[in-house]
C-alpha positions, 0 to 999 in steps of 0.5 A: 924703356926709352918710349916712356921718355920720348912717348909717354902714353898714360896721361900722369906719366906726360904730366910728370915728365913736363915737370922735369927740368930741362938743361936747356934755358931756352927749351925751359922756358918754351915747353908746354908744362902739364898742371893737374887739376885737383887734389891727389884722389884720398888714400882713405877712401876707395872708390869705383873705377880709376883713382886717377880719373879726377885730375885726368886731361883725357877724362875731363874732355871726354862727353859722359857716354865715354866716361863711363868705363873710367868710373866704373872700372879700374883699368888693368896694367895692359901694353901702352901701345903697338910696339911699346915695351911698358904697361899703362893701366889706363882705358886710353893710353895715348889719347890726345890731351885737349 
């Protein structure tokens, strides 16, 4: 469990992690924070693919070609990575938020 802190894969759990305050004032000031764009997707209103895809970093780059998947299928809770021992339901964990 000790991974989702020191290496988060999904792109919500990096944002949510940036948020947590740190007990180190300087180490506070200088981290990157993490701010999603957007609204949280509606409760009401179901739609194809990830209900995460329009506040994602990883999704928001990617060129339409790659999108694809995220709209059109939602992602299944899989292994976030080679060794790790937690899920992502996420079609990139890990990839690099740009």
């Amino acid at each position: 469990m000790a991974e989702v802190f020191e290496a988060p894969r999904h792109p919500y759990t990096r944002a949510l992690l940036s948020a947590v305050p740190l007990p180190d004032p300087v180490a506070e000031r200088t981290r990157r924070r993490i701010l999603l764009p957007g609204d949280p997707p509606s409760s009401t209103e179901r739609r194809p693919g990830c209900g995460f895809r329009t506040r994602c970093p990883v999704y928001a780059v990617l060129d339409p070609g790659r999108r694809a998947r995220c709209e059109r299928e939602e992602p299944a809770a899989a292994p976030a990575g080679p060794g790790t021992d937690h899920t992502a339901a996420c079609h990139r964990p890990g990839e690099a938020i740009t």
